[in-house]
C-alpha positions in Angstrom: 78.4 -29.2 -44.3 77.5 -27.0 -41.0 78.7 -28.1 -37.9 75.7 -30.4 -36.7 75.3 -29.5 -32.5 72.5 -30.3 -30.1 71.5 -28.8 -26.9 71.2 -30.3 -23.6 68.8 -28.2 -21.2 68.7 -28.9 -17.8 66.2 -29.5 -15.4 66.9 -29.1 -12.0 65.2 -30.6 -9.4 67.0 -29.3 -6.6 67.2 -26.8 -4.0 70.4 -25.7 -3.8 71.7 -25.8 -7.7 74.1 -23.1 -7.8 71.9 -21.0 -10.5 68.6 -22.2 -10.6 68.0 -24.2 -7.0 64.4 -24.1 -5.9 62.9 -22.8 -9.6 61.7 -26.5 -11.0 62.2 -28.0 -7.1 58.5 -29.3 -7.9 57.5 -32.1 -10.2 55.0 -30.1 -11.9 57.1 -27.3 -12.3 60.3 -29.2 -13.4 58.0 -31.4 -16.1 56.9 -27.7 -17.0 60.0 -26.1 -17.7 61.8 -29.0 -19.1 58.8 -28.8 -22.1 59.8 -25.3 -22.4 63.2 -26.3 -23.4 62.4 -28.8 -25.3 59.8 -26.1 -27.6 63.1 -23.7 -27.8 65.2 -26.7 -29.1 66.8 -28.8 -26.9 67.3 -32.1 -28.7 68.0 -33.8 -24.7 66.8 -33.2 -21.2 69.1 -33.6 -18.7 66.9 -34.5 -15.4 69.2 -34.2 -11.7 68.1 -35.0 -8.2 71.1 -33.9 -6.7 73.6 -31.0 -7.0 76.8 -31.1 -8.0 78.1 -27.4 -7.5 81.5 -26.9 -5.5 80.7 -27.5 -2.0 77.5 -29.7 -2.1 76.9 -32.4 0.0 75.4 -36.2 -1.4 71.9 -36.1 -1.1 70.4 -39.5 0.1 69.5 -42.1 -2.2 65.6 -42.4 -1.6 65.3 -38.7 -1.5 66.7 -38.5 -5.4 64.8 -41.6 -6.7 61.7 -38.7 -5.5 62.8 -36.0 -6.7 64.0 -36.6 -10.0 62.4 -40.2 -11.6 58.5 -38.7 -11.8 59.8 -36.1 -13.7 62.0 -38.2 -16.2 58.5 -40.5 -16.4 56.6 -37.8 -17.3 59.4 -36.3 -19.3 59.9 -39.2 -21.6 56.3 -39.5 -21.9 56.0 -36.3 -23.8 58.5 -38.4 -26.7 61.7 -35.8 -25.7 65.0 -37.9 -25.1 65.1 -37.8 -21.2 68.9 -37.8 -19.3 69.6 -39.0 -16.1 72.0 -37.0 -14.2 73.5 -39.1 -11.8 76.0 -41.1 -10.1 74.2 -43.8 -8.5 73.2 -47.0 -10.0 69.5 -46.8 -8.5 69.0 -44.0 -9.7 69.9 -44.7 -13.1 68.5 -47.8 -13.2 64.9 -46.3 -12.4 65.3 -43.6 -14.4 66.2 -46.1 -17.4 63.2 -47.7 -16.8 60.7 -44.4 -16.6 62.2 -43.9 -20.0 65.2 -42.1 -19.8 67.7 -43.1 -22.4 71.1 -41.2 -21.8 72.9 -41.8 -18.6 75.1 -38.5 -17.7 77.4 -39.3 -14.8 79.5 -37.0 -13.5 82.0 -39.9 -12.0 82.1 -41.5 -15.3 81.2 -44.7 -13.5 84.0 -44.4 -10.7 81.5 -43.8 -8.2 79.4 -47.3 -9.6 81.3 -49.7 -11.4 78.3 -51.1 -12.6 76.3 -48.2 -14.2 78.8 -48.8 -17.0 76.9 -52.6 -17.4 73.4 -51.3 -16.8 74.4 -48.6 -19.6 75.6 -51.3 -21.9 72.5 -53.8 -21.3 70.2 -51.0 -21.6 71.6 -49.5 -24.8 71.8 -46.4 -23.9 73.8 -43.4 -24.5 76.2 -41.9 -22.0 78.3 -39.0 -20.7 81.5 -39.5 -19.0 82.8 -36.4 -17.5 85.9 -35.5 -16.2 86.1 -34.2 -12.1 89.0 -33.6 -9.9 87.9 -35.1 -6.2 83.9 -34.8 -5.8 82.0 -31.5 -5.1 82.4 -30.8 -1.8 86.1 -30.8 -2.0 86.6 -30.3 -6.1 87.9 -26.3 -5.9 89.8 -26.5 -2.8 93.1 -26.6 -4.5 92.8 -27.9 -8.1 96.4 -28.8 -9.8 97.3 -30.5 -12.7 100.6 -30.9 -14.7 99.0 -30.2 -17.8 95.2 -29.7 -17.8 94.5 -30.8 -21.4 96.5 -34.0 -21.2 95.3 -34.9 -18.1 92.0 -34.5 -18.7 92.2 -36.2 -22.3 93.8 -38.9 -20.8 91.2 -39.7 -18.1 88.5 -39.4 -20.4 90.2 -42.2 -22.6 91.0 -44.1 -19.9 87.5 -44.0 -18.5 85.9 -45.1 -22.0 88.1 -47.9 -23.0 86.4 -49.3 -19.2 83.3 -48.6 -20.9 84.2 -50.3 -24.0 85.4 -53.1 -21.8 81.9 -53.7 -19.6 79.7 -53.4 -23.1 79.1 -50.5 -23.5 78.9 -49.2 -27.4 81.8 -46.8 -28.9 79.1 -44.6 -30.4 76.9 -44.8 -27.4 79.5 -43.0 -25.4 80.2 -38.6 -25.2 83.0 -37.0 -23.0 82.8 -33.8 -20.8 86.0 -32.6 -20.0 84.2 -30.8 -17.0 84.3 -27.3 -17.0 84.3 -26.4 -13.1 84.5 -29.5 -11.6 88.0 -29.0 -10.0 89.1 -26.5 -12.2 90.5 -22.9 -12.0 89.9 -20.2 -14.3 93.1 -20.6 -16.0 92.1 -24.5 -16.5 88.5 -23.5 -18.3 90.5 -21.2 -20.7 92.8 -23.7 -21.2 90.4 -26.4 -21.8 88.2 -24.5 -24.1 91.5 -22.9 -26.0 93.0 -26.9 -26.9 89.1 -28.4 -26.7 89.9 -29.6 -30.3 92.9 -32.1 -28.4 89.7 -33.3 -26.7 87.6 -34.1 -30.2 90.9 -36.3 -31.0 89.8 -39.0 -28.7 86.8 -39.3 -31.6 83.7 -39.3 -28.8 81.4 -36.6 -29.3 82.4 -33.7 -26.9 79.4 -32.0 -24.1 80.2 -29.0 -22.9 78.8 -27.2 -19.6 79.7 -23.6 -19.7 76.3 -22.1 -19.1 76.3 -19.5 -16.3 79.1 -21.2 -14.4 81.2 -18.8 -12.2 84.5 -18.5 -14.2 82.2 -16.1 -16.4 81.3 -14.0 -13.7 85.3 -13.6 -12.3 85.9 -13.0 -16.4 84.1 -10.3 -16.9 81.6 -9.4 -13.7 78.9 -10.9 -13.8 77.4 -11.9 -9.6 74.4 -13.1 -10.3 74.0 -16.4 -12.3 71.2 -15.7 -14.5 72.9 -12.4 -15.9 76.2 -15.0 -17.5 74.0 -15.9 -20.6 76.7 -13.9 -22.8 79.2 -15.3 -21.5 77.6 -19.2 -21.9 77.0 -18.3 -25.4 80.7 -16.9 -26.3 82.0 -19.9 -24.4 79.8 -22.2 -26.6 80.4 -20.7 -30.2 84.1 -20.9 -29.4 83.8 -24.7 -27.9 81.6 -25.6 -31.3 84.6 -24.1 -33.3 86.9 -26.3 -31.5 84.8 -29.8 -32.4 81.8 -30.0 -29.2 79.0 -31.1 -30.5 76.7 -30.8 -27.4 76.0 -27.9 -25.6 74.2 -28.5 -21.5 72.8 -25.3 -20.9 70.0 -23.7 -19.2 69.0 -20.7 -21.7 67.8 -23.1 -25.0 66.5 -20.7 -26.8 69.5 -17.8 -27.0 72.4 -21.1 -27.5 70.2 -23.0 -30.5 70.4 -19.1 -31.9 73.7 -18.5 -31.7 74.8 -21.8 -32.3 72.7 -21.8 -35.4 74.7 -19.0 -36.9 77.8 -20.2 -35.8 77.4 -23.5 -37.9 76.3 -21.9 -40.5 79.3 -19.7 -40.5 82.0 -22.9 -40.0 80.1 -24.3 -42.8 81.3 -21.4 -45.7 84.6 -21.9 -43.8 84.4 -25.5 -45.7 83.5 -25.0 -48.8 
């Protein structure tokens, strides 16, 4: 059987993302784009008022609510699974109610305790993702004793408290967090041992796409020109058990991803 995947495209609503910011900053234009994506296959929509690239600073809580819950309304009212890309629990819990379904928080409910219950009394579906400090000070000086380990063990930690306030076992996916306090050497080292992370038995989201550990790889300045990059990163991490795939270019991923799984699946028989 072929390795079954689904893509996560994100839509921005910011003006300071680190690869997009300003693109979709308008409602009409995010509700666009995010259609787009969902024609070239993404399965989810990951919808963010607020950026979390290395040095950003928290954007106010009434300024988010505006920015990003018109677009999940008119998002989910197209039928498309709508995500919520957030840390706070207003946000979430207005977004949950415009018809978002999937809570993707990059705290994995440190920040608020009680997303985990508004998650579990919603039914939902989560993401818990693994992040060294918060972005403003993540890639100052990033050190671990073992990457892998520690990153596994967070992420189990940080589910069983989901488990704990309600929240579903197969409701629940884990990001180890590629760039979110992390050197090069810790993405390679992560994507190398990802499979260690598929052993916790949570489906695995990955975030490669045109993050900046691709351009110090192989050269790559501009953001939009690390599509090659995302998609080695993701055929390697699909190999390695993830199962979803955030990215911003749908339509080259689904591609490459299709042929991928295919490819695993003679692998199997």
């Amino acid at each position: 059987m072929a390795a079954t995947f689904e893509l996560m495209g994100v839509v921005n609503v910011t003006p300071d993302s680190f690869s997009d910011g300003g693109e979709w900053f308008e409602r009409d234009a995010a509700v666009t784009h995010g259609l787009q994506l969902a024609q070239e296959g993404a399965a989810i929509l990951d919808v963010g008022g607020e950026s979390a690239r290395p040095g950003a600073m928290p954007v106010p809580e009434e300024e988010e609510l505006r920015r990003a819950v018109p677009v999940v309304a008119a998002l989910a009212r197209s039928g498309v699974t709508v995500s919520i890309d957030t840390s706070k629990l207003a946000i979430a819990e207005a977004a949950l109610g415009a018809g978002a379904t999937y809570v993707n928080d990059i705290t994995a409910f440190r920040a608020a305790p009680d997303l985990a219950g508004l998650v579990a009394e919603r039914g939902a579906r989560c993401c818990l993702m693994h992040m060294l400090g918060e972005p403003r000070t993540m890639q100052d000086d990033p050190r671990y004793d073992d990457v892998v380990d520690d990153v596994r063990a967070f992420l189990e930690e940080r589910a069983e408290f989901a488990v704990r306030e309600g929240v579903r076992e197969d409701r629940i996916d884990v990001d180890p967090g590629i760039g979110f306090g992390k050197t090069v050497e810790h993405n390679l080292e992560l994507l190398r041992r990802l499979d260690e992370v598929a052993r916790l038995g949570f489906r695995v989201v990955v975030g490669f796409s045109r993050k900046s550990f691709i351009h110090r790889l192989a050269g790559a300045p501009d953001p939009h020109d690390r599509v090659a990059g995302t998609i080695a990163a993701n055929v390697l991490a699909l190999e390695r058990g993830a199962r979803v795939f955030r990215v911003h270019d749908v339509a080259p991923a689904r591609q490459a991803l299709a042929v991928a799984a295919a490819t695993l699946a003679r692998d199997d028989v």
